[in-house]
NUZA-326684 format. One line per field, with one value per residue: x, y, z of N, C-alpha, C, CB in turn; residue number from 0. Coordinates in steps of 0.05 Angstrom, whole numbers. Glycine has a CB too. Layout:
NUZA-326684
neast	(X, ...)
nnorth	(Y, ...)
nup	(Z, ...)
caeast	(X, ...)
canorth	(Y, ...)
caup	(Z, ...)
ceast	(X, ...)
cnorth	(Y, ...)
cup	(Z, ...)
cbeast	(X, ...)
cbnorth	(Y, ...)
cbup	(Z, ...)
n	(NUM, ...)
This chain:
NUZA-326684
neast	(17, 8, 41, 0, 0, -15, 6, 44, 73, 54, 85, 142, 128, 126, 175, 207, 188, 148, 76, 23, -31, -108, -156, -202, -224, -258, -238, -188, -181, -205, -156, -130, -157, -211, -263, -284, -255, -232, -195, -162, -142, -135, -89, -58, -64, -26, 23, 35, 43, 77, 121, 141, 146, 94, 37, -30, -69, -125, -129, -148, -167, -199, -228, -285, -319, -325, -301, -233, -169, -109, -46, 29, 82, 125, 162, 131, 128, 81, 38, 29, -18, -50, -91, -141, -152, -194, -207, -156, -158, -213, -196, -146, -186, -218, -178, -158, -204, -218, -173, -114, -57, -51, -3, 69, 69, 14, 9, 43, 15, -19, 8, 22, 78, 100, 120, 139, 120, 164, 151, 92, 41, -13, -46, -50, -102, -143, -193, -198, -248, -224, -256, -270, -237, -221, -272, -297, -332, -351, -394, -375, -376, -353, -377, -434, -483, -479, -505, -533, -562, -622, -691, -734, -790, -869, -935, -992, -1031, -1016, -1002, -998, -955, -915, -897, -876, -847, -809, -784, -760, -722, -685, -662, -704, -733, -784, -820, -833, -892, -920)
nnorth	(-24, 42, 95, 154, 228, 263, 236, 222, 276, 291, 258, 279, 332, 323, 300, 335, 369, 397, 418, 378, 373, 354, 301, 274, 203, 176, 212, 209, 152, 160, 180, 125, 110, 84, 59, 27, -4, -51, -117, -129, -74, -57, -75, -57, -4, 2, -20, 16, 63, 49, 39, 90, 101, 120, 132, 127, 173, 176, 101, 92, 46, 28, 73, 118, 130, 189, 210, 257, 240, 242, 239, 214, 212, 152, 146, 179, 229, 279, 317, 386, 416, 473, 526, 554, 613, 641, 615, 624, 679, 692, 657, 695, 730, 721, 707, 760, 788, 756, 780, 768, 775, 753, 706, 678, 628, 629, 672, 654, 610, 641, 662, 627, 573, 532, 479, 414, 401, 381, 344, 300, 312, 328, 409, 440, 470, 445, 399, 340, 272, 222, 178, 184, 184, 126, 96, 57, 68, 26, -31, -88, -160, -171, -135, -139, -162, -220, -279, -311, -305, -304, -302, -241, -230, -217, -238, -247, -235, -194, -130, -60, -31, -67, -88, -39, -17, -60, -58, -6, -16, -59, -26, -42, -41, -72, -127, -192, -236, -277)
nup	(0, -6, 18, 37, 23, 63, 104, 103, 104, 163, 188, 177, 193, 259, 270, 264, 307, 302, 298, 300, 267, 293, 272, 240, 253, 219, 171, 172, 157, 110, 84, 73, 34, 56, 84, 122, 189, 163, 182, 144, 127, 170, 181, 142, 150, 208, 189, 152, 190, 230, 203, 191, 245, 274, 319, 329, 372, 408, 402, 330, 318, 353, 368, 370, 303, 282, 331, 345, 333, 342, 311, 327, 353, 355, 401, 444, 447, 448, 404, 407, 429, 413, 429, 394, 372, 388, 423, 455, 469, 492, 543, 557, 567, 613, 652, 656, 677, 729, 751, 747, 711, 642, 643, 618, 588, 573, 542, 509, 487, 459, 413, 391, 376, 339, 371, 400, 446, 510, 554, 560, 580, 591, 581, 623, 637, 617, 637, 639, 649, 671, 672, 617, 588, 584, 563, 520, 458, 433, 422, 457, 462, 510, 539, 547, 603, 646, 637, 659, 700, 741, 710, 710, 724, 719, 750, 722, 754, 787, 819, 791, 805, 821, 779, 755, 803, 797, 748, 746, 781, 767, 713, 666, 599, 587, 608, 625, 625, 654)
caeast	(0, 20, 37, -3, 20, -16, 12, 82, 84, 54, 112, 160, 133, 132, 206, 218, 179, 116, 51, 4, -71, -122, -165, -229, -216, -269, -220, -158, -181, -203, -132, -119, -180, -223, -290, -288, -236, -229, -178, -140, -142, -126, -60, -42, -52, -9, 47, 50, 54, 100, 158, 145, 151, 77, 20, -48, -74, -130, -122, -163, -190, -224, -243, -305, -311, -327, -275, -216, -146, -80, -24, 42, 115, 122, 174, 118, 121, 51, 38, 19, -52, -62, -126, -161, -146, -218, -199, -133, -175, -228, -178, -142, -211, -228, -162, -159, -231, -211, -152, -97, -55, -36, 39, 80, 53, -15, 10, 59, 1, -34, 25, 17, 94, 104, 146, 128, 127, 181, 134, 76, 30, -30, -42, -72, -129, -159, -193, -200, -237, -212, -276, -286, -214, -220, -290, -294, -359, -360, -399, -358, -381, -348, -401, -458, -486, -482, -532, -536, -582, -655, -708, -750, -821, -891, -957, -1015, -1053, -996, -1008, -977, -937, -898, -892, -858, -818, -793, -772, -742, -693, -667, -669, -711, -758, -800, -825, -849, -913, -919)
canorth	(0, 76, 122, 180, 243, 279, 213, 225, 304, 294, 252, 295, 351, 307, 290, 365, 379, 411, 403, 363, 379, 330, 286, 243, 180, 168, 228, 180, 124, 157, 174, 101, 103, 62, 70, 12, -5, -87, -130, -134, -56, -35, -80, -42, 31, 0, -29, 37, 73, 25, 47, 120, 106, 141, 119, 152, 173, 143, 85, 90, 21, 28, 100, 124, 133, 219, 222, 262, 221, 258, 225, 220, 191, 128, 151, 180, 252, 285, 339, 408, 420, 492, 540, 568, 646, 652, 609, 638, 715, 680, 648, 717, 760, 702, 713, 789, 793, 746, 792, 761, 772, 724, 691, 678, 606, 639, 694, 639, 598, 657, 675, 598, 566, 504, 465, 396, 389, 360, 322, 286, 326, 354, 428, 445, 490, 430, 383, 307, 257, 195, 154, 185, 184, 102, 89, 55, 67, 6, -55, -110, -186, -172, -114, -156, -163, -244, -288, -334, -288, -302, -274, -224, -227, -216, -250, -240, -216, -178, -103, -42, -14, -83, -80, -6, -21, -74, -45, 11, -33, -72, -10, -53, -23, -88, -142, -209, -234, -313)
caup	(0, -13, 42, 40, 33, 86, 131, 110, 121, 189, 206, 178, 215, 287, 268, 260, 328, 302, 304, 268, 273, 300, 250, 255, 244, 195, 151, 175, 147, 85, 76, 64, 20, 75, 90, 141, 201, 164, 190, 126, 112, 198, 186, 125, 153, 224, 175, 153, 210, 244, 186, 193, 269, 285, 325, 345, 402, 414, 371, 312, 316, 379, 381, 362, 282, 283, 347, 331, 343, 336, 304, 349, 346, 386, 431, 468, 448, 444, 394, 413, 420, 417, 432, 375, 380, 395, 452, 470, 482, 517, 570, 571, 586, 649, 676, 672, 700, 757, 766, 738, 683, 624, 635, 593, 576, 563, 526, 480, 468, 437, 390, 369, 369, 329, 382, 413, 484, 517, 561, 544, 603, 573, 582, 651, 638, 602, 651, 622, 666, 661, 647, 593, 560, 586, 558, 495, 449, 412, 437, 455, 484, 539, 555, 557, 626, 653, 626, 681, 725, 740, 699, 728, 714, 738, 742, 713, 772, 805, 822, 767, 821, 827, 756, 748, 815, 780, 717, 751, 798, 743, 697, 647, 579, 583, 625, 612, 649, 668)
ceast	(18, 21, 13, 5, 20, -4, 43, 90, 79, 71, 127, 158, 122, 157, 222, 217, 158, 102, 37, -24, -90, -143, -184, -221, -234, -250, -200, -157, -193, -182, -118, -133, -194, -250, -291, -261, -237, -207, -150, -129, -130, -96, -41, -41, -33, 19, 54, 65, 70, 121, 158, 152, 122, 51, -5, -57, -110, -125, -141, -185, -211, -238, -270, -301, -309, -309, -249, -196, -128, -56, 13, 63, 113, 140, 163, 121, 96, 56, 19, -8, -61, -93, -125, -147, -165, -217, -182, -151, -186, -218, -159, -161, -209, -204, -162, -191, -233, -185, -120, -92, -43, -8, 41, 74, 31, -8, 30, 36, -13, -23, 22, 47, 84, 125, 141, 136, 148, 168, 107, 55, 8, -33, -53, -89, -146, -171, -215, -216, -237, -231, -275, -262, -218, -245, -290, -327, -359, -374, -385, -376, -379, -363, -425, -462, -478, -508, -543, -551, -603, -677, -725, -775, -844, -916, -972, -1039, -1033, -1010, -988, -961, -911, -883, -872, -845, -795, -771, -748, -711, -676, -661, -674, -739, -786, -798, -840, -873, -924, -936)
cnorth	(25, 84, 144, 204, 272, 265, 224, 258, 308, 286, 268, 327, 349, 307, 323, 376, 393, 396, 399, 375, 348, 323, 274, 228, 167, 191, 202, 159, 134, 164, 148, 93, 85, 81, 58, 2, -44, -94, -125, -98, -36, -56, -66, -18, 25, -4, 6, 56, 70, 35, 73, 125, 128, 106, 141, 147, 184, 124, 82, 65, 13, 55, 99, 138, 172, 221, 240, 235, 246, 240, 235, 201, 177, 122, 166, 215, 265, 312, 362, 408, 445, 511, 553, 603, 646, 646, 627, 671, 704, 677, 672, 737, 743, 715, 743, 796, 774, 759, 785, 771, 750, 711, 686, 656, 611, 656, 683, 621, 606, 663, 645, 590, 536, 487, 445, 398, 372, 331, 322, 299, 333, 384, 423, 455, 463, 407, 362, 287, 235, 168, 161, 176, 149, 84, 83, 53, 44, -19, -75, -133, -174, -146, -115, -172, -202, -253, -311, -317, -295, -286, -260, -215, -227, -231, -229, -217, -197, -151, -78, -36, -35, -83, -66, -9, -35, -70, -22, 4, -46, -55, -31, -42, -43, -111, -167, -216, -261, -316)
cup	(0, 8, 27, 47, 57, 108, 133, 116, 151, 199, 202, 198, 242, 291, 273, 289, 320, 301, 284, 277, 271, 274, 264, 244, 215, 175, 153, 155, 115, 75, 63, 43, 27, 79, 124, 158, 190, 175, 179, 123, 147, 197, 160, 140, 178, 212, 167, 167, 228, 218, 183, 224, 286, 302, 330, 366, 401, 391, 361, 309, 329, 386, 359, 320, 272, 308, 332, 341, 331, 331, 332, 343, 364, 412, 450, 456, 431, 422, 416, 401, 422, 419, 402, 381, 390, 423, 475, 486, 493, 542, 587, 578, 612, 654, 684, 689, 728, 772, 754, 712, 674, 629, 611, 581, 562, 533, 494, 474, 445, 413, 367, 366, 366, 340, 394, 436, 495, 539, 560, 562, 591, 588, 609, 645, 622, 622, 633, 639, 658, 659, 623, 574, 560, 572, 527, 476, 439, 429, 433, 474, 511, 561, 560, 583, 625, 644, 642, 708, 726, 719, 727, 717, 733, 732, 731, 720, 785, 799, 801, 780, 817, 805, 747, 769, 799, 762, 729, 766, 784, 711, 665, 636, 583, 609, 624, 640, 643, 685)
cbeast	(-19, 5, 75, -12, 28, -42, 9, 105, 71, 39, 127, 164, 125, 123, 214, 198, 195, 107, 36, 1, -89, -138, -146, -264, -216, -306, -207, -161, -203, -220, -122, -117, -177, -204, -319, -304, -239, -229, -186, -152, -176, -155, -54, -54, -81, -18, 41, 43, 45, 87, 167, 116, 181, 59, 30, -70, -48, -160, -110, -146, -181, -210, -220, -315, -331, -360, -261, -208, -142, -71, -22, 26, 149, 124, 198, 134, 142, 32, 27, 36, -72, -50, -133, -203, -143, -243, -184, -102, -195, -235, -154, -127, -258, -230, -132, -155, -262, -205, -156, -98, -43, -32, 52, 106, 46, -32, 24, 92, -11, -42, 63, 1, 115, 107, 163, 132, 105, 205, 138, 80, 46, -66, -50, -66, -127, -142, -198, -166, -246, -188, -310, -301, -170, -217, -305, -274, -370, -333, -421, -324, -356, -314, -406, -461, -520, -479, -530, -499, -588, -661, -736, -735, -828, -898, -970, -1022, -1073, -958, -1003, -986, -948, -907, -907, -876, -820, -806, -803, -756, -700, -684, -645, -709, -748, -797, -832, -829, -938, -892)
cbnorth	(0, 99, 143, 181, 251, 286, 170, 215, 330, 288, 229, 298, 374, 277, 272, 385, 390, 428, 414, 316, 406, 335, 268, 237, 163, 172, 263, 158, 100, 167, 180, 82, 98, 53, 56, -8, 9, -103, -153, -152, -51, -36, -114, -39, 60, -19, -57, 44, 77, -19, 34, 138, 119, 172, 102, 162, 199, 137, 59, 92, 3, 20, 135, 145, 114, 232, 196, 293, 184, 276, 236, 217, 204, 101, 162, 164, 262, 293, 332, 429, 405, 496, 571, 562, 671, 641, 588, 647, 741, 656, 623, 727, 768, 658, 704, 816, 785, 715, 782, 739, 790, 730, 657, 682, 590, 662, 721, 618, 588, 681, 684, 605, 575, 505, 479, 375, 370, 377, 315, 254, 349, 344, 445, 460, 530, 420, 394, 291, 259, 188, 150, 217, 200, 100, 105, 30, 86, -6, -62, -100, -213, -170, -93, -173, -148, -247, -297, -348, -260, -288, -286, -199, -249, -188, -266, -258, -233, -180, -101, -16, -7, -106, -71, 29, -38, -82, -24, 28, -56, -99, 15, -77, -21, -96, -130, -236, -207, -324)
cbup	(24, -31, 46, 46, 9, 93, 122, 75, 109, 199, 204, 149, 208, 289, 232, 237, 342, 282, 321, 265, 239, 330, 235, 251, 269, 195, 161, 207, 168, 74, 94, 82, -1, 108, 66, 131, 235, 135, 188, 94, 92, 239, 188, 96, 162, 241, 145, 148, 218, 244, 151, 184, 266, 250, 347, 335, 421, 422, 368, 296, 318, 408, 379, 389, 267, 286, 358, 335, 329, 362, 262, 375, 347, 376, 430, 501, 444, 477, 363, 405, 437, 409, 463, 386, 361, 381, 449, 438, 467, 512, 559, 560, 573, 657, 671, 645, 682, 754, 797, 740, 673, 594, 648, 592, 594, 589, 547, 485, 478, 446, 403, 333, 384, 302, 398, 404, 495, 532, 583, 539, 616, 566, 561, 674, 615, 579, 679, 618, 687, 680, 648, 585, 568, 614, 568, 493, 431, 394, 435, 468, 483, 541, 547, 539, 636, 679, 596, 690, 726, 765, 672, 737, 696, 742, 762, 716, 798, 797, 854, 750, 858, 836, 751, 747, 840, 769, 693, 765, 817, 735, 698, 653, 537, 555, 639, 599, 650, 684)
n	(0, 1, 2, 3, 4, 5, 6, 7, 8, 9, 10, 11, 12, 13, 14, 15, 16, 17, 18, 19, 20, 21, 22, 23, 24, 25, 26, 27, 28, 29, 30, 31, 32, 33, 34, 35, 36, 37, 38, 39, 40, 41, 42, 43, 44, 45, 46, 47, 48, 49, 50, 51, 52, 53, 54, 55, 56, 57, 58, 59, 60, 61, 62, 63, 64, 65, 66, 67, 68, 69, 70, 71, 72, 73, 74, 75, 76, 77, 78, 79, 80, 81, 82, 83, 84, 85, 86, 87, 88, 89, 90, 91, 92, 93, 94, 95, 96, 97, 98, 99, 100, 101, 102, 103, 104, 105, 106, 107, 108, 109, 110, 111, 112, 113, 114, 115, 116, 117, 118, 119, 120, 121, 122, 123, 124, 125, 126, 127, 128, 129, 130, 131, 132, 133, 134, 135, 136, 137, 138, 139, 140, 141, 142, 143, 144, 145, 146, 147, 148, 149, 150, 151, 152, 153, 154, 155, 156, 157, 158, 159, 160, 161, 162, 163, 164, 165, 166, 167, 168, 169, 170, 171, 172, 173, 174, 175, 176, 177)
């Protein structure tokens, strides 16, 4: 398979230390000319990226298909994720209206340098929490409750209340009736 040549300038400018800009993965994968993450077609775009030395972050195969992912060298250094300008002013009005002024971190993110991070940290002002980065959308087997549980059903004559307790305790749409 072909590199691509948006694949191979992002490495070259990772290798350089700049930054790449984030991607959905459904774009990603139409880079390879993919519609779908197949078996045969997620070990071609890894072979590639495995001899350019990149990986993404999250990995493409498991993230959500409209997620972004950010490509990334595999010695662990993260690209720069800068604010938007629209952002950057935003973050400098809050601080001056809380009193503060911008530092010099604030005031270099606004200028925008193209320089990778020496460590992999994400920004502070950004708070992440960690279900969410850990949570994977896709249904997998292994997220299907036990199937070795009781059913839970009601008679005939039973009362509606027992019914709608019911349902609500086991957060269940339906209910069979035996």
């Amino acid at each position: 398979m072909e590199i691509p040549f948006r694949i191979s300038t992002a490495a070259e400018r990772l290798k350089a230390g700049r930054r790449v800009n984030r991607i959905t993965v459904r774009d990603f994968l139409s880079l390879f000319g993919a519609e779908r993450r197949g078996a045969t077609k997620v070990q071609e775009i890894r072979a590639i990226l495995d001899a350019l030395d990149l990986q993404t972050t999250p990995d493409f195969e498991t993230e959500w298909i409209d997620a972004p992912i950010w490509l990334k060298l595999k010695d662990g250094v993260l690209p720069v994720v800068l604010p938007s300008i629209d952002e950057a002013i935003d973050l400098a009005i809050e601080d001056l209206l809380e009193g503060e002024s911008p530092g010099p971190e604030q005031a270099e993110a606004a200028t925008g340098p193209e320089v990778a991070p020496e460590s992999p940290a994400p920004p502070s002002n950004i708070e992440v929490s960690e279900s969410i980065l850990s949570e994977d959308p896709t249904y997998r087997i292994g997220k299907l409750p036990a199937a070795n549980k009781t059913l839970v059903i009601v008679g005939p004559n039973d009362p509606l209340m027992k019914t709608i307790t019911l349902m609500l305790q086991h957060d269940l749409s339906q209910l069979p009736i035996m």
